[in-house]
N, C-alpha and C positions, 0 to 999 in steps of 0.2 A: 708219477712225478719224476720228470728226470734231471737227477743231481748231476754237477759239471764235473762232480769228482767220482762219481760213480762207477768209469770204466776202470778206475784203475784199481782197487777191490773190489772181487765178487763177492764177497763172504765176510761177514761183520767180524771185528778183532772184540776177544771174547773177554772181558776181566773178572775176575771174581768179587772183586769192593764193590759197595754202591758209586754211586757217581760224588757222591757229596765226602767221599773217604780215597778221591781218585788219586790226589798229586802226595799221597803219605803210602800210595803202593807203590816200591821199586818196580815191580814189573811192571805197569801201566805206562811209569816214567823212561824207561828203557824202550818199551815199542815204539811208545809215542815218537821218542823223539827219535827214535831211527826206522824203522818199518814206515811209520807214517806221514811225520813232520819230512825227510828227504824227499819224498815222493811231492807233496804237496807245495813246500816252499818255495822252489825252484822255478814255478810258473809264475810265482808273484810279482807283481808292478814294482814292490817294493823292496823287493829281494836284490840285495845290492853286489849279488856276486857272479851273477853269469857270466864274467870273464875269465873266473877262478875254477879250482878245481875242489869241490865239496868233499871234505875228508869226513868228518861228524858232526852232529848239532848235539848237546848237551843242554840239558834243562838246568838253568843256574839258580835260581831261584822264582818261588810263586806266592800269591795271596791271593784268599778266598775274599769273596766279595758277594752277599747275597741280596736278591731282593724277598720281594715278599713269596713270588711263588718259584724262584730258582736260584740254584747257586752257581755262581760263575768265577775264574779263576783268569787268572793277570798273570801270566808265565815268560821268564825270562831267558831267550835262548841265547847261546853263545856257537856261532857258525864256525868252524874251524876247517881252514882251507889246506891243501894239500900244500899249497904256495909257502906255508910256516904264517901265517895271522890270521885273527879272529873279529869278528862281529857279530857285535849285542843285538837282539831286536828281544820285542815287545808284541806279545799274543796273547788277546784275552780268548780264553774256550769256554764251551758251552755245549753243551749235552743236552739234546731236545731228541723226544719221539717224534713218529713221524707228522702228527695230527698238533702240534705246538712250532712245526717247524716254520721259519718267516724267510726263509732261502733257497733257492736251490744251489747258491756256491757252499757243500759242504766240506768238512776236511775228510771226512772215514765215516764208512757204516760202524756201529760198535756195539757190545750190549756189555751191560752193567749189573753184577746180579743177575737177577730173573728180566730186566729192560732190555728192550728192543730200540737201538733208535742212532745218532748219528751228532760224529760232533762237527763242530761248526765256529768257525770264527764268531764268537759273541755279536761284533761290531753289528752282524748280519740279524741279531734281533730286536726289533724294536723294544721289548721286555730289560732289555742291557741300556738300550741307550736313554730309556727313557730315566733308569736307575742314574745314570753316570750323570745325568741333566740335574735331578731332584738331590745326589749330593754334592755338587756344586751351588745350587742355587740356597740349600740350606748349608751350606759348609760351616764344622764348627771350628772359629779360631783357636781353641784349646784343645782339639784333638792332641792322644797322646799316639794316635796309628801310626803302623809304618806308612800307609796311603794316607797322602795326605790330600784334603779338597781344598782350594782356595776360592772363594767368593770378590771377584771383582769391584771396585765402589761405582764402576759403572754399569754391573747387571742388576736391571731392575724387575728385570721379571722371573716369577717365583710357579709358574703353573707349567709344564711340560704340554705341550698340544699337538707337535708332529716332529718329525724326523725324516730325512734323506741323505743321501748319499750327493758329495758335490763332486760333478765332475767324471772325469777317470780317475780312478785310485794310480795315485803316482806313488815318491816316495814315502809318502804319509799318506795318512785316510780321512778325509772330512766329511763331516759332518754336521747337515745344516738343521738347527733347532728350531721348530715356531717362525720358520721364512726370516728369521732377523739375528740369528746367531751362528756362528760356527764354530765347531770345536775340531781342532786340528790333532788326531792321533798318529804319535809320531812311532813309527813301528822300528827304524834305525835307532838305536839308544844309544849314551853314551853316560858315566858317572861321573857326573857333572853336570850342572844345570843348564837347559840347551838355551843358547843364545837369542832364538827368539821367543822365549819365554820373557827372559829377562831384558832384553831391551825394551819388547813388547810394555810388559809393565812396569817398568823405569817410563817409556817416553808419555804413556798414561796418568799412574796416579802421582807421577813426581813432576812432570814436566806440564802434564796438557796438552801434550803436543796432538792436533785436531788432525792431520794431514795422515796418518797411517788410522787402520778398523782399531778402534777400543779396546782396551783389555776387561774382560771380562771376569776371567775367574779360569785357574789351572790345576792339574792334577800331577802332583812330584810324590816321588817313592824316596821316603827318608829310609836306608840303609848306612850302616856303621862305614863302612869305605866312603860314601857319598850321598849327593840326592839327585836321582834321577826324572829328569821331567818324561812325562808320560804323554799330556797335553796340553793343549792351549786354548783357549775359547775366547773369541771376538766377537766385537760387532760385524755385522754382516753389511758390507757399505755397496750403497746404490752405486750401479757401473755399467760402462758400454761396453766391456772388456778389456784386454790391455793394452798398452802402449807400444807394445811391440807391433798387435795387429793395425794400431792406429798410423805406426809410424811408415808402417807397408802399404797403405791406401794413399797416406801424403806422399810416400816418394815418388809410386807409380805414379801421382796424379802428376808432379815436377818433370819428369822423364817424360809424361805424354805430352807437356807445356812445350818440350824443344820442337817437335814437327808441329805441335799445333800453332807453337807463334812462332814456328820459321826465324827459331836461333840459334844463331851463328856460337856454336861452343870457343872457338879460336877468340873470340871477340870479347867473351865476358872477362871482367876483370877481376886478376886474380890477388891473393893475397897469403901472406904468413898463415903458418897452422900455429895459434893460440894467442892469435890477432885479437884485444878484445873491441867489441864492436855493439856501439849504441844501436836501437834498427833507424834512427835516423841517419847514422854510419852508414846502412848498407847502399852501395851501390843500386840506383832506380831498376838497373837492368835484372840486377840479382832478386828483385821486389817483383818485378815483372815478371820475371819465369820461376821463382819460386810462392812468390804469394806470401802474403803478411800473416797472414794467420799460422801458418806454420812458424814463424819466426817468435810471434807473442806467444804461441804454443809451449815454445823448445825457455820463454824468459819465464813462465809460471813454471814449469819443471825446475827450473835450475834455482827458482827464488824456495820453491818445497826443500829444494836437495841443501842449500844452506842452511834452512832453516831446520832441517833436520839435526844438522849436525852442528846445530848452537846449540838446540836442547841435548844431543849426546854429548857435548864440550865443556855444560856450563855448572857441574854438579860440584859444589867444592866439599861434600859432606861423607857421599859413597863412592870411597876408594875404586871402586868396580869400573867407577865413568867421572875419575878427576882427571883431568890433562895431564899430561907429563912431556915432558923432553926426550930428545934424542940422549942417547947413549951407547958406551961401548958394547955391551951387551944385545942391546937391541939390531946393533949394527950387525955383530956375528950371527945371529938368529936370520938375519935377513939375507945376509950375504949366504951363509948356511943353505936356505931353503932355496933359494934363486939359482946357486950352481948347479945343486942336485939335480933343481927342474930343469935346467938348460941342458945339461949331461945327456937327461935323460931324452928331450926331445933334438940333439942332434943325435945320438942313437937313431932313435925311429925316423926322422927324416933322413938318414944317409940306407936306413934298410927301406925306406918306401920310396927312393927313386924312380926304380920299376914300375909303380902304382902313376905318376905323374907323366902330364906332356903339356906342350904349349906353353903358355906365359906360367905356369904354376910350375911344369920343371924349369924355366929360366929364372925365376923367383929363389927356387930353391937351392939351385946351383951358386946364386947373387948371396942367399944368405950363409951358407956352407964358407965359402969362400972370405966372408964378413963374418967367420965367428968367434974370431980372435977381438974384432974392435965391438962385438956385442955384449962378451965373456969380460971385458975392459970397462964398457958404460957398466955392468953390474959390481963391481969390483967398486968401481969408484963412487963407492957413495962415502959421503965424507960426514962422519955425525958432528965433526967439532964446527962447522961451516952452516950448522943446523940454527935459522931460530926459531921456527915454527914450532907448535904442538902438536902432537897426536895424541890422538882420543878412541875409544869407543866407534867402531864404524858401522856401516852397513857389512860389507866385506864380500857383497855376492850382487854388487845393485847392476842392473841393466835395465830394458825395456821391459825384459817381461816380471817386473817383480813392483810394476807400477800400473794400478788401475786408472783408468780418463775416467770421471765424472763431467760427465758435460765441459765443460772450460777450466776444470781442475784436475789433481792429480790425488789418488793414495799412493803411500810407497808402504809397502808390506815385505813378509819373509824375511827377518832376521837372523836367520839360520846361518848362513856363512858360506862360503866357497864349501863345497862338498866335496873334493881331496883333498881338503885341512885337516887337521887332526882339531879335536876340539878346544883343548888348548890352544892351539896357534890362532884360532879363531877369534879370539877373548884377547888377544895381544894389542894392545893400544899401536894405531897405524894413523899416518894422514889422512884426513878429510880426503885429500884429492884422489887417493885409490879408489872412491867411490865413485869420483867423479872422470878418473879416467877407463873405469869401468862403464861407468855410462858413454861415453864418447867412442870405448870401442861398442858397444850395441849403434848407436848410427851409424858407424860404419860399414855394420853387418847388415841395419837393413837395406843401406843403400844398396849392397852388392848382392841382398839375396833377390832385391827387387829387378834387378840386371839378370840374375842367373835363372828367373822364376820367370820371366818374362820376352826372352831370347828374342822370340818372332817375333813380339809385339811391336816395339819401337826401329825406325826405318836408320837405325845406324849403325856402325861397326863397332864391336862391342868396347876395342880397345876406345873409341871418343865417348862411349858410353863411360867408361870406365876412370876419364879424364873428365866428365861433366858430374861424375858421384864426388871424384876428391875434393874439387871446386865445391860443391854445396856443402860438403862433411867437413871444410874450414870455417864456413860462414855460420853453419849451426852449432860448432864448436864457438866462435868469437862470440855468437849471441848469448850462448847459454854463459861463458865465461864473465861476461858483463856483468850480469847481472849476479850471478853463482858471489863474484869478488867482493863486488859491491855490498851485495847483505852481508855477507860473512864477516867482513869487517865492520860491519857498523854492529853488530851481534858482536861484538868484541871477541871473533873464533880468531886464535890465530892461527894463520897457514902462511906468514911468511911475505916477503917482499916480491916483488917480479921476477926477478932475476933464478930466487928459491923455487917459487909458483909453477915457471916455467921446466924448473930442472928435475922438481917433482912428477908432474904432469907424465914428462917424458920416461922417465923410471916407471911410472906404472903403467904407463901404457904399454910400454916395452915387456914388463912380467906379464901384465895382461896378456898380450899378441902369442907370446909364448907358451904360454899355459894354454892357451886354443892352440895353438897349434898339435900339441898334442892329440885334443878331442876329434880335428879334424882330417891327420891321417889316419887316424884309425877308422874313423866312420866311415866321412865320405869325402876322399882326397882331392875332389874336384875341386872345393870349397876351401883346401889350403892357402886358394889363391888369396881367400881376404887375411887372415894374421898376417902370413907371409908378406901382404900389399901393407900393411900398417907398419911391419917392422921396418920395412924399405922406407916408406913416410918418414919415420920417428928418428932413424936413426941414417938416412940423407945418403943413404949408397948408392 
């Protein structure tokens, strides 16, 4: 049998405990986490520091957990970078011979005692997952454990019957139960309860809210500093995949509409960005080469994303998701994090010049040049001038954290911006940050659909370029319509027009920014789109 981790020890690492006495032997703890855990960690999907310099992983705390014929272990590492910071994750292990093994991703050959045999990420036995299923499903509300199980009011079933793996393991691990559940193991940890755990079942058994997977039933580690969510377990919702890749077949379809109805882009009629627009608004021509279906697409999307955020708006009971008001405080916190981030990405945009040409270094020269009057919109944000509420958000929504069901929508992952600190995350913000989170993902598929598609459409890329903005107003005005429309009659407040509009452009603006970041470091071609949005947003 050939194990994936195989080449990189010849020779079993030797201990003298049995395996069920491993995490109470300092030397076990010692190897582990350094001869072996460095070696292993670092290929991980989930391993969140390949940009950093790995100084030690320390074993910070464990729990045994058995079932009937093995005992397995919940170990809590703490990664410490050479950079001066640290991060937590989440490893359960498991010590199988070779003849019980159900993997071939092991972590190390090892022997225990007089054993022969190999440890192995738990997750990879079906013996583990079917345990972690059968205490969830029987969870006792009066446990006094530090592992705590939680049983959902909407998991109804009690028999374990299979297990898989969904997907690629990205930065968490899922795991599908019985074709109808999933449990999300979150391997990044932090002390404190992770945010979609807790909106998860907030918008479940408090709200009802039907539009995001059910909450089912989670696994939190009560420890004296805090409680740490471990995972999360949902209904498993029927889908055609997500709305990203939905929103990349409708645009291409739009772009191949110009040569196949022979339209004139100069001609279509154009309009304000945050125009709001009935679709009997929309101009015939724009119905014509865009297609109606996309439009009542983009008004069920936006009537979900309201109605999301009336059930996150409307709790006057749990402090965690009551409304509140602008403040001086919140104003410093925001102004605070907004500088840092702009600092930091004119740093990297004036060291990745070099990296750029064409319209993305004229772009970036235009914004250099505008970073006095950009450094000034973030400055002036005025709390006393505030009447709106902020609430409980999504904090990380785009295309792809929304599944299409046939002619609907889920919205899932409440986890938050992932260079937030987890506090910042839990920070009561606008509605509309979600929503100009979403408005920049159209924008991005328009342009990856332009940049993915170069030879296909018979035009030059800058009218190509000028037929994306044009459509990325009109599905902005659409979804605004309707987004306003519910949200007020859901008695959400977000404020008048005048506030709407000046919010909108604030987040969009942090938005742009904070991509911009991701995308000179990865791949600077693709600067062009924040870059083009901050140019939009703020009219230079």
């Amino acid at each position: 049998m050939k194990n994936d981790n195989q080449d990189t020890f010849a020779t079993s690492f030797k201990f003298k405990n049995e395996w069920k006495d491993a995490l109470s032997d300092d030397q076990f703890i010692k190897i582990f986490s350094s001869d072996i855990l460095e070696n292993y960690i670092i290929n991980k999907r989930w391993y969140g520091g390949k940009s950093s310099t790995l100084k030690y992983i320390e074993v910070v705390d464990n729990f045994k957990i058995n079932s009937k014929n093995n005992t397995y272990y919940g170990v809590l590492l703490e990664v410490n970078f050479k950079e001066a910071f640290f991060q937590n994750y989440f490893m359960p292990i498991a010590f199988m011979t070779s003849d019980e093994l159900d993997t071939n991703t092991i972590i190390a050959p090892a022997k225990f005692g007089n054993i022969e045999g190999f440890l192995v990420d738990a997750l990879h036995q079906d013996d583990f997952r079917k345990l972690l299923f059968n205490k969830i499903a029987n969870a006792d509300e009066n446990s006094k454990d530090k592992l705590k199980f939680h049983k959902g009011k909407s998991l109804l079933e009690k028999e374990y019957i299979s297990s898989k793996f969904m997907g690629v393991e990205q930065s968490n691990t899922s795991i599908i139960f019985n074709d109808t559940l999933v449990l999300k193991i979150f391997r990044r940890i932090y002390v404190s309860t992770n945010p979609d755990y807790e909106i998860s079942r907030f918008l479940t058994e408090r709200m009802d809210f039907k539009s995001s997977p059910a909450y089912t039933g989670s696994i939190n580690l009560n420890l004296s500093e805090g409680n740490i969510t471990l995972g999360l377990m949902q209904e498993l919702v029927p889908n055609q995949g997500d709305a990203w890749k939905f929103m990349l077949e409708q645009t291409d379809g739009v772009f191949e509409n110009l040569s196949r109805k022979k339209i004139k882009i100069d001609k279509l009629p154009n309009i304000d960005l945050f125009k709001r627009l009935k679709i009997n608004e929309i101009p015939p021509e724009i119905i014509d080469w865009v297609g109606l279906n996309l439009f009542l697409k983009i008004q069920t999307l936006a009537l979900r994303t309201a109605e999301m955020h009336i059930a996150l708006g409307s709790d006057i009971h749990d402090t965690a998701f009551t409304p509140t008001t602008y403040n001086g405080d919140y104003t410093v916190w925001l102004k605070n994090r907004l500088l840092y981030q702009f600092q930091n990405r004119l740093n990297i945009i004036e060291n990745s010049l070099h990296k750029l040409d064409g319209m993305a270094l004229d772009l970036a020269n235009q914004f250099l040049e505008n970073k006095k009057l950009i450094r000034k919109h973030f400055v002036d944000f005025d709390w006393t001038k505030m009447k709106s509420e902020r609430i409980r958000i999504h904090g990380d929504y785009h295309l792809g954290q929304v599944l299409v069901n046939n002619d609907d929508f889920y919205l899932l992952d409440f986890e938050g911006e992932p260079e937030s600190t987890i506090r910042d995350r839990k920070v009561k913000q606008p509605p509309l940050k979600d929503v100009a989170g979403m408005f920049r993902s159209f924008h991005y598929a328009i342009y990856a659909t332009i940049f993915n598609n170069a030879d296909k459409y018979p035009f030059e890329q800058e009218e190509l370029f000028k037929a994306g903005e044009l459509l990325f107003k009109y599905l902005v005005g659409a979804f605004l319509e309707t987004y306003i429309e519910k949200a007020q009659s859901g008695n959400l407040n977000i404020g008048y027009n005048h506030e709407i509009n000046f919010l909108l452009k604030y987040c969009i603006l942090e938005k742009a920014v904070y991509e911009l970041g991701y995308e000179l470091n990865s791949r600077p071609r693709w600067a062009v789109i924040p870059l083009r949005g901050i140019q939009t947003i703020m009219d230079y």
